[in-house]
ZAMARGU-4260 file (C-alpha; in steps of 0.2 Angstrom, whole numbers, plus 5000, padded with zeros to 4 digits):
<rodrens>
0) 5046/4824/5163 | 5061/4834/5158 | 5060/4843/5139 | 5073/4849/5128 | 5068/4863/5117
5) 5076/4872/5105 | 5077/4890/5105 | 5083/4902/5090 | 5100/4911/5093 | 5107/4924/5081
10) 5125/4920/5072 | 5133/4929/5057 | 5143/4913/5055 | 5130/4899/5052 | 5114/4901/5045
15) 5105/4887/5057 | 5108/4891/5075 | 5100/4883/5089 | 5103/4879/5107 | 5098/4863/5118
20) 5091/4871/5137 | 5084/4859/5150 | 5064/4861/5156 | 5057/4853/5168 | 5041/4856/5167
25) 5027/4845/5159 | 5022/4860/5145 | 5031/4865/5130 | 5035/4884/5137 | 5053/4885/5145
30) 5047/4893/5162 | 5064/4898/5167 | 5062/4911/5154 | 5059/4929/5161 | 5042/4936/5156
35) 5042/4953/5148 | 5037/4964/5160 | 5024/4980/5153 | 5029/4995/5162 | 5030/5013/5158
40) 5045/5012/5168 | 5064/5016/5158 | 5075/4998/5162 | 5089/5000/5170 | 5105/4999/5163
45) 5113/4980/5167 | 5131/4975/5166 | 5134/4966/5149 | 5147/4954/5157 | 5135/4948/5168
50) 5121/4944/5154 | 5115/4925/5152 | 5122/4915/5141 | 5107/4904/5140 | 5095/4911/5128
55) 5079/4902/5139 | 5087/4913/5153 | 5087/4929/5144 | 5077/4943/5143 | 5068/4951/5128
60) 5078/4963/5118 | 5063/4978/5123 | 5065/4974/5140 | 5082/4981/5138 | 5085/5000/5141
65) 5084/5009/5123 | 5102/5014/5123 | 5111/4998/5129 | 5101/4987/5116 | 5114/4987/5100
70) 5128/4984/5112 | 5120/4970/5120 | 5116/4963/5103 | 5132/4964/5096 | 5137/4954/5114
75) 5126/4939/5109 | 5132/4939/5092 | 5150/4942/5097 | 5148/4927/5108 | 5142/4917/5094
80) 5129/4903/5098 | 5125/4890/5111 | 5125/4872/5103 | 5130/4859/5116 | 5138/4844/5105
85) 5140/4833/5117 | 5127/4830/5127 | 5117/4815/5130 | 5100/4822/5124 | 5086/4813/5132
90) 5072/4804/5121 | 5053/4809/5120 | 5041/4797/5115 | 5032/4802/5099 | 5018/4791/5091
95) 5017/4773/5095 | 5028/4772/5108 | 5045/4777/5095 | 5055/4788/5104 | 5065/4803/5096
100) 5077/4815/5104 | 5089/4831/5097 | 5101/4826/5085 | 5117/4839/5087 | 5122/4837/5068
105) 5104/4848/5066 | 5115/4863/5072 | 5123/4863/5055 | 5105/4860/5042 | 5108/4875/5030
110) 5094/4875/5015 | 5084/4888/5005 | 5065/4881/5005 | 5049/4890/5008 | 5040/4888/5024
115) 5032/4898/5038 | 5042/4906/5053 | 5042/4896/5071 | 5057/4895/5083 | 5053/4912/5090
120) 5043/4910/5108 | 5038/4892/5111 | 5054/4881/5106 | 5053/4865/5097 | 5053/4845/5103
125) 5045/4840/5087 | 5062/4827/5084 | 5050/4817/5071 | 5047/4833/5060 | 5066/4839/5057
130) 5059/4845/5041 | 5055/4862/5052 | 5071/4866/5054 | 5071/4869/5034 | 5055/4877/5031
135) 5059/4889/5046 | 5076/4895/5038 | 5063/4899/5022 | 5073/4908/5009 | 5081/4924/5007
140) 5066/4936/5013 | 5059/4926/5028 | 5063/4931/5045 | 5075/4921/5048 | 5087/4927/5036
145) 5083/4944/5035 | 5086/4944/5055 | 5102/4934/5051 | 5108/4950/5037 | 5102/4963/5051
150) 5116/4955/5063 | 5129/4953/5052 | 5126/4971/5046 | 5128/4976/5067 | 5144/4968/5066
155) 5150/4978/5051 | 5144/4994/5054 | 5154/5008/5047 | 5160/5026/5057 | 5157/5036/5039
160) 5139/5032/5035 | 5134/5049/5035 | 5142/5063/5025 | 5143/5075/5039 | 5159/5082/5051
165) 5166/5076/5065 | 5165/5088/5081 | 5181/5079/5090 | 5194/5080/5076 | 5206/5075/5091
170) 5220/5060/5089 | 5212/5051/5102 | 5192/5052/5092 | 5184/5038/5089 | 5175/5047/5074
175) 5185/5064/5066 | 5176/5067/5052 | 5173/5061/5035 | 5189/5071/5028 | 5202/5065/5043
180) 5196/5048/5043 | 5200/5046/5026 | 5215/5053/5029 | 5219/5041/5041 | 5215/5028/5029
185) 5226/5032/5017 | 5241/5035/5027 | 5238/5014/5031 | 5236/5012/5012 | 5248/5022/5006
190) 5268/5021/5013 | 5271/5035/5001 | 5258/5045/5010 | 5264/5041/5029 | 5281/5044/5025
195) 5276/5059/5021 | 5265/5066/5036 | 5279/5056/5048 | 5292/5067/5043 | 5281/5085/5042
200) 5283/5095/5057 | 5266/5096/5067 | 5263/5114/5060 | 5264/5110/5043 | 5253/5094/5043
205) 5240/5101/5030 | 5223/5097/5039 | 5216/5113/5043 | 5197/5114/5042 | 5203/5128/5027
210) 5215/5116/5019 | 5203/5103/5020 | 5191/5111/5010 | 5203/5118/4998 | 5209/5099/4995
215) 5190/5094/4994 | 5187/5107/4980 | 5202/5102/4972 | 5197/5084/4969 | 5180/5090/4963
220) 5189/5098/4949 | 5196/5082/4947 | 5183/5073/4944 | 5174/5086/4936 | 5187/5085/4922
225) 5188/5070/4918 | 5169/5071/4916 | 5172/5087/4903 | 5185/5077/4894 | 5173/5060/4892
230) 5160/5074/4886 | 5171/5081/4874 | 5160/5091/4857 | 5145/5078/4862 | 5130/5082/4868
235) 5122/5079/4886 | 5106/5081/4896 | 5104/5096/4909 | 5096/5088/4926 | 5093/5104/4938
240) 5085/5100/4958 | 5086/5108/4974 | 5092/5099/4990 | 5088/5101/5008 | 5100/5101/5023
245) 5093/5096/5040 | 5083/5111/5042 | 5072/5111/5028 | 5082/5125/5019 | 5083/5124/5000
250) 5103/5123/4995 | 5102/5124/4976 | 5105/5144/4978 | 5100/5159/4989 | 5084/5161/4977
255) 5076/5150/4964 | 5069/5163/4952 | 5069/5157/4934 | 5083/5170/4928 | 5093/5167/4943
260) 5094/5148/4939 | 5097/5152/4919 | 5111/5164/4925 | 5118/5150/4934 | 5119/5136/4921
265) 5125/5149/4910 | 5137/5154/4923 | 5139/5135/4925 | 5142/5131/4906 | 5154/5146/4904
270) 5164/5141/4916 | 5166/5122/4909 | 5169/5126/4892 | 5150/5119/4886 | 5137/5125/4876
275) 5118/5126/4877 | 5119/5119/4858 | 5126/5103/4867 | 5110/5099/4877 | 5099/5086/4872
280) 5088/5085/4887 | 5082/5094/4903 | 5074/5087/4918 | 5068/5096/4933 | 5053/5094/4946
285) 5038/5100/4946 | 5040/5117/4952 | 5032/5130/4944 | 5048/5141/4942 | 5056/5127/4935
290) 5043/5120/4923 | 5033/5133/4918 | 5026/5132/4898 | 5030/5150/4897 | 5041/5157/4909
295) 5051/5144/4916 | 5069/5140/4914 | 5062/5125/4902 | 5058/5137/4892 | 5070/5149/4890
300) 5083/5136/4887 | 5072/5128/4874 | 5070/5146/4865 | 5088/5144/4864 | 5086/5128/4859
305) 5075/5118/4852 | 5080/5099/4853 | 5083/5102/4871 | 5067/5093/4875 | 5061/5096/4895
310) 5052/5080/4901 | 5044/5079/4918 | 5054/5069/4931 | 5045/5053/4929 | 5050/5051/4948
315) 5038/5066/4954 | 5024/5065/4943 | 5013/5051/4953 | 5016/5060/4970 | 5008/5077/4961
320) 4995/5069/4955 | 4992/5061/4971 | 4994/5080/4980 | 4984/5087/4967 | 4970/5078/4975
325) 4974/5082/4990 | 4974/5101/4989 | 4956/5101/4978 | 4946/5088/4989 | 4948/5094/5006
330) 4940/5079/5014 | 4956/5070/5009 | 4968/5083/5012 | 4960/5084/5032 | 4964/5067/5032
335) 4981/5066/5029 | 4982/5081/5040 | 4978/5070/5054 | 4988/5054/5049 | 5005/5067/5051
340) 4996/5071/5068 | 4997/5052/5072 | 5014/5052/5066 | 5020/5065/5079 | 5011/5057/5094
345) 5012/5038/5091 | 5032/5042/5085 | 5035/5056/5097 | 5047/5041/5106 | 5057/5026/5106
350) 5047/5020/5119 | 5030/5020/5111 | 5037/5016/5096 | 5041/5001/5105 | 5025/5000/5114
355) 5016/5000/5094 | 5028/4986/5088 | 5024/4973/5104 | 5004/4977/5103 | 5004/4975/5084
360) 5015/4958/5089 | 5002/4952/5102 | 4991/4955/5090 | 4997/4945/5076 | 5001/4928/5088
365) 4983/4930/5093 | 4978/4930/5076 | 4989/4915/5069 | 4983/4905/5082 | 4966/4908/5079
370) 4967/4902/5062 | 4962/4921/5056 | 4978/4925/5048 | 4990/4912/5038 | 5009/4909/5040
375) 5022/4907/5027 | 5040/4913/5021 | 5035/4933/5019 | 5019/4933/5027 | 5017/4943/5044
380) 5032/4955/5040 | 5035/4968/5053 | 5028/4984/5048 | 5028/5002/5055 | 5021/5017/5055
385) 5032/5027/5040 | 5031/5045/5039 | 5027/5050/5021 | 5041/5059/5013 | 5038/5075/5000
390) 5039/5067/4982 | 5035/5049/4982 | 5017/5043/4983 | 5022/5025/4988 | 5028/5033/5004
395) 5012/5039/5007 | 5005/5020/5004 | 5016/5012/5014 | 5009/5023/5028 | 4991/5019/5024
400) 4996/4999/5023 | 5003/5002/5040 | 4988/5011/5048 | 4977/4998/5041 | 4985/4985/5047
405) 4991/4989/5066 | 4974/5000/5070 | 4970/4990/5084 | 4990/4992/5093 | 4988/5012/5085
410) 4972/5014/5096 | 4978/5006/5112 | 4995/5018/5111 | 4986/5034/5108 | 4972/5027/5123
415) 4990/5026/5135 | 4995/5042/5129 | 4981/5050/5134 | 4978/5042/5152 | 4997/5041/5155
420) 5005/5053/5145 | 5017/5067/5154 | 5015/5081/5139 | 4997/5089/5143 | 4997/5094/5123
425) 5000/5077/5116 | 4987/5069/5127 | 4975/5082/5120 | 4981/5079/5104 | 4978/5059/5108
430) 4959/5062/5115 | 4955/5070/5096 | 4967/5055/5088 | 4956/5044/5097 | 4939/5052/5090
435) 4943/5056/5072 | 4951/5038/5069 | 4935/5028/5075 | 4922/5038/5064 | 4916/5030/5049
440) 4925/5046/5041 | 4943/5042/5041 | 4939/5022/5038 | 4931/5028/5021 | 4945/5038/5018
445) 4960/5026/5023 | 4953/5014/5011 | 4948/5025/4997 | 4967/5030/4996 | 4972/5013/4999
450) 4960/5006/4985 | 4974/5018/4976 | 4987/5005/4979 | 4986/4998/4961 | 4996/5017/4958
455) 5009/5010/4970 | 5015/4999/4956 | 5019/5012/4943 | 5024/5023/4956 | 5041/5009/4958
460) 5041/5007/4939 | 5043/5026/4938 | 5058/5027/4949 | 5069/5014/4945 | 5086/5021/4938
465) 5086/5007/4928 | 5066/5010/4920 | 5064/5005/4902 | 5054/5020/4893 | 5042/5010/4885
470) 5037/5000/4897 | 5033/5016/4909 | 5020/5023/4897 | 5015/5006/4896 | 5012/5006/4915
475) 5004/5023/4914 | 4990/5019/4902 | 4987/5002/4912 | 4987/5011/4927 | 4973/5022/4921
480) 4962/5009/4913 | 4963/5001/4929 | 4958/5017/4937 | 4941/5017/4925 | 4934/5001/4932
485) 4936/5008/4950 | 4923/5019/4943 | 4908/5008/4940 | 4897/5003/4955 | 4905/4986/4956
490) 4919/4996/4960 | 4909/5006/4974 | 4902/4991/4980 | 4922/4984/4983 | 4927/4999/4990
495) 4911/5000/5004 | 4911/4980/5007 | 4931/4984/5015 | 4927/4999/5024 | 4912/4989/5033
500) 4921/4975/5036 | 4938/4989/5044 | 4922/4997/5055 | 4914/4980/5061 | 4933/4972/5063
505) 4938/4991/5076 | 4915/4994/5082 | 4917/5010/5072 | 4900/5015/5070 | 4894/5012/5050
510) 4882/5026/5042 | 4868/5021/5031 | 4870/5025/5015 | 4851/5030/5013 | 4851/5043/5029
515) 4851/5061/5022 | 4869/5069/5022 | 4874/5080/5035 | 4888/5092/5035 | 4899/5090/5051
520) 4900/5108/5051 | 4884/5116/5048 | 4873/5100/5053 | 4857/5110/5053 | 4860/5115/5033
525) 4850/5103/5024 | 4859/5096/5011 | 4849/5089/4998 | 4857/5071/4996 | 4858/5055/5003
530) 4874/5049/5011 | 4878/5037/4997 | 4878/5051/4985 | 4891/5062/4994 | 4903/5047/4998
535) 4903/5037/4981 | 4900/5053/4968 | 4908/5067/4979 | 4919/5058/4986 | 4926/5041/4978
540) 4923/5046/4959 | 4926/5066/4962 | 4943/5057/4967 | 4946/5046/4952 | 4940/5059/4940
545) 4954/5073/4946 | 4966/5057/4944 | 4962/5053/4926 | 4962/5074/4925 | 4979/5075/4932
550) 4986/5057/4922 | 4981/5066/4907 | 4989/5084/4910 | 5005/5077/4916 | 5008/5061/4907
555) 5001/5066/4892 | 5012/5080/4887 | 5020/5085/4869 | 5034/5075/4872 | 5025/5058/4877
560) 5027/5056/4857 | 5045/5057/4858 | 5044/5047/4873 | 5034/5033/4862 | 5047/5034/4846
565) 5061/5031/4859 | 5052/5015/4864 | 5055/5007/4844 | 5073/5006/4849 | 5072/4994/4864
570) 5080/4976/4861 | 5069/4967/4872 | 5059/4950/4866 | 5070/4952/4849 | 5067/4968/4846
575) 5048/4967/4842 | 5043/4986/4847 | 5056/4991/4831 | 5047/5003/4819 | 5055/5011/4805
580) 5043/5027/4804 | 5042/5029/4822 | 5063/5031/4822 | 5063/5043/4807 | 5049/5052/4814
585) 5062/5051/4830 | 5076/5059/4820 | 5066/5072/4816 | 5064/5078/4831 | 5082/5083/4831
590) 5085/5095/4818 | 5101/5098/4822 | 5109/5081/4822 | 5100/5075/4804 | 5100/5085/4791
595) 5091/5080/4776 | 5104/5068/4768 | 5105/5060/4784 | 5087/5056/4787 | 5089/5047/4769
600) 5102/5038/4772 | 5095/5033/4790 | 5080/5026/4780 | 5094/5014/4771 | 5104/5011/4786
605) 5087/5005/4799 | 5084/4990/4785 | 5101/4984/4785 | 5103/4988/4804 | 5086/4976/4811
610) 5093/4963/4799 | 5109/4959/4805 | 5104/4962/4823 | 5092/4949/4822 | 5100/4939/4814
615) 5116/4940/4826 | 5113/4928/4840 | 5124/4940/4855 | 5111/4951/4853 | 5095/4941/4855
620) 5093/4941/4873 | 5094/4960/4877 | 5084/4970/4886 | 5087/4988/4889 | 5092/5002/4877
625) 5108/5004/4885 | 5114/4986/4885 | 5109/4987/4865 | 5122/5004/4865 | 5135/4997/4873
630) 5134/4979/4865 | 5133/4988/4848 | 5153/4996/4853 | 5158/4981/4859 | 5154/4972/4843
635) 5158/4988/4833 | 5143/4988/4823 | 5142/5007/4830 | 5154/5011/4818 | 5143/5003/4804
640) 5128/5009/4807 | 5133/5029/4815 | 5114/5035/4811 | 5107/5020/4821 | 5119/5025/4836
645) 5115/5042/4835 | 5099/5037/4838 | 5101/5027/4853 | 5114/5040/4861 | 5100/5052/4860
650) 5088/5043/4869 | 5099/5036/4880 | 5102/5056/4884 | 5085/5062/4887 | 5082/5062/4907
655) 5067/5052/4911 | 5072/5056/4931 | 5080/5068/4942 | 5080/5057/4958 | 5099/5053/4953
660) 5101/5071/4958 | 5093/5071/4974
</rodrens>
């Protein structure tokens, strides 16, 4: 009998693209589709004007060599899709004896409902369920449209996404640079500017690597003026942080002492026409040159200036807390250790990168159809093996999250490396992988840090640009309530339940908790202590004590108060955090800006102020500090209440992040 199936093909244009391909056989597979063939062999390259149309006929995008596989997408997408209109679709007999068959006006069904992901291997001759068309588009996470935004952004891709120089600065280079290309640009933009560089003789054309950075520094100034001039007698926050190039070298300056740095703002303020008087706020990361109580350049600006308050970049705090731990437990630091050993070995290639992504795949179509796993619009996301970066803790979960999930597809990649691998020092480096990952060992420890996810949460609060103050120590003190109940035995319980479950799941041996402890490295030593003694008090709540240690230290500091009298300015559900004493303590946190007749008049003013705010319906649904500033200009009730504004200009200047730096 002869089938019709419908089979996914990617469009920018439409948001429901199908094809109609013949089948002749009695199945629902389309066996004229190549199978993927599992090699360690590199493809060869093919000739894309002679790829198939058909999308039954063509081959999987991995079974593709690595550098033809973008061109070759943007071919099919270029193409557009394959949607026969006029064919005479044959009928299938569904049910009792009705018979159904394609309907082409199904090419154009474009809807936003929920619904699990199908149209990806098998096809679809379901004509009495059209409904799947709707929940297979999903909404604007499911695969389906997030693979339809990854091809339209293939066909808009940009030549200056990176910020670095061209090598070919030639008139025939595809890329010339960042400086020459926007050149280029202009001279298409701007008649004034191509009249210009038509008539100037070739040796006068102004686009010598000198004159280009000359031109460069001269818009810096630019802008940098007109930044001074918004400025003006106000004051402002000082955010200082160091970049890296591609090498891992520090580009804030040749050295990072503190009187270096303090030379250089001064150097810095000099220069600009500003004063240390100006500063309101400093924000740094946690380096001890930079934020030393004693030494460091906080303090030496605050000895100069005492409302330039210094508040921990609430961006980097998590992570040192999280490589606090890791430094003074170091069961956990050996841990991540070989997790970055992984990384190198399983990511050493596009190929076995590949190799990773089509296990964990297998693995995942095995597991929806036996039942194990559900489907749905964001279920079954792709994941991958991300390397942890230096200041962000999520990063770090992420990794962990992927480990966990794709163990099985991570096992049999390090198993082909060490069989079939060419590098002698990988393979050794898998055979070791292979035998610290299934002990009982780095299960405990992948889900002791995992069980840390609830931290994940503030660590995303903590680095919005946008974060609202009092709602980040809201999230802190949450966070560490939450971290309390992990340290009761129902928490211990939780924590061993997953790891036995992770060991039975991957037959990694399980230890018994009652079996006497014995050091890996010195197994003769007796110990004194049972295996459930060093794994849950040693171990799990050695860990969660150093966390409420470190919570405390860092998030606890001095400034946490002014932090907390900040938080009685926000608007948000009608302004029901405003306190009267906490803002006049706030004020007096600023000597400098309200003196004593001030502070009684602000008494005065804050009554008046909450009054006709809430009793002003423009300003009822507002919830951020700054949308309360700059509502209170547009309405001029700035100019009414100048204490009140001072106020929120202050908090609005105290840096709460120096990831905008970075």
């Amino acid at each position: 009998m002869e089938k019709y199936l419908i089979k996914k093909s990617a469009n920018a244009n439409t948001t429901t693209q199908v094809v109609v391909t013949s089948n002749s056989s009695s199945g629902s597979r389309n066996e004229s589709r190549p199978e993927a063939k599992h090699n360690s062999a590199v493809p060869e390259l093919v000739d894309l004007n002679k790829l198939p149309r058909d999308p039954a006929k063509r081959k999987r995008m991995a079974d593709y060599h690595p550098n033809q596989r973008d061109e070759i997408r943007r071919k099919y997408l270029i193409w557009g899709p394959n949607q026969p209109r006029k064919l005479e679709f044959p009928y299938r007999e569904i049910g009792k004896k009705k018979k159904r068959r394609f309907n082409p006006d199904w090419d154009d069904i474009k809807d936003n409902h929920h619904g699990h992901d199908a149209f990806v291997v098998e096809g679809f001759n379901s004509w009495n369920k059209t409904e799947r068309f709707v929940t297979h588009i999903g909404d604007r996470n499911s695969f389906h449209n997030r693979a339809l935004k990854d091809c339209e952004d293939l066909l808009k891709q940009v030549h200056q996404g990176q910020p670095f120089c061209g090598h070919d600065e030639s008139k025939d280079s595809d890329n010339k640079g960042n400086y020459l290309e926007l050149m280029d640009y202009t001279i298409k933009q701007n008649d004034v500017v191509a009249k210009a560089f038509k008539n100037a003789p070739n040796n006068n054309q102004m686009l010598s690597p000198t004159i280009q950075r000359d031109t460069t520094e001269c818009f810096a100034k630019e802008v940098l003026a007109y930044v001074m001039k918004e400025i003006g007698n106000d004051v402002f926050s000082l955010l200082v942080d160091e970049c890296r190039d591609v090498s891992d070298k520090e580009q804030m300056a040749v050295e990072t002492t503190t009187s270096y740095l303090k030379f250089c703002i001064d150097l810095l303020f000099s220069q600009l026409g500003l004063s240390l008087q100006q500063v309101r706020g400093q924000g740094y990361d946690g380096a001890s040159n930079m934020s030393g109580e004693f030494n460091g350049l906080q303090a030496k600006i605050m000895s100069e200036n005492k409302s330039a308050y210094y508040v921990h970049c609430f961006a980097h705090k998590l992570n040192l807390v999280v490589v606090a731990i890791a430094k003074k437990i170091f069961e956990v630091g050996d841990f991540f250790d070989m997790v970055s050993v992984l990384l190198n070995v399983v990511g050493a290639s596009c190929k076995r990168k590949d190799q990773l992504h089509e296990h964990h795949q297998e693995e995942v179509r095995k597991a929806i159809g036996c039942g194990e796993i559900a489907t749905g619009s964001g279920l079954n996301q792709e994941l991958s093996l991300q390397r942890p970066g230096d200041t962000r803790w999520n990063s770090h979960y992420k990794t962990l999250l992927g480990l966990s999930k794709m163990f099985s597809s991570v096992v049999k990649v390090l198993e082909y490396v060490e069989k079939d691998g060419t590098d002698t020092g990988k393979r050794r480096q898998s055979r070791g992988l292979l035998k610290y990952f299934q002990t009982f060992d780095s299960a405990f420890f992948l889900h002791m840090m995992m069980i840390l996810a609830l931290t994940n949460g503030l660590s995303k609060t903590l680095q919005r640009k946008n974060k609202d103050i009092a709602n980040a120590i809201s999230d802190v003190e949450s966070t560490k309530r939450e971290l309390e109940k992990l340290r009761t035995n129902e928490g211990w319980d939780s924590l061993m339940k997953k790891v036995c479950c992770f060991c039975e799941k991957h037959d990694i041996p399980v230890l018994n908790m009652e079996d006497a402890y014995v050091k890996p490295k010195k197994p003769r030593q007796k110990t004194g202590i049972n295996n459930e003694h060093y794994y849950c008090v040693d171990c799990f709540f050695a860990v969660l004590d150093l966390l409420g240690e470190e919570f405390n230290d860092i998030f606890n500091e001095v400034n946490s108060e002014l932090l907390l009298c900040m938080s009685a300015l926000s608007p948000s559900d009608l302004f029901c955090h405003f306190d009267k004493e906490k803002l006049l303590k706030l004020a007096k946190f600023y000597p400098g800006d309200f003196n004593h007749k001030d502070m009684v008049t602000l008494e005065h003013e804050l009554g008046l102020y909450i009054d006709n705010i809430l009793h002003d319906t423009r300003f009822s649904s507002l919830e951020r500090i700054s949308d309360l500033a700059k509502l209170m200009v547009d309405t001029r009730k700035h100019l009414s209440y100048p204490l009140v504004y001072r106020l929120l200009k202050l908090a609005l200047t105290l840096p709460v992040a120096t990831a905008t730096v970075e």
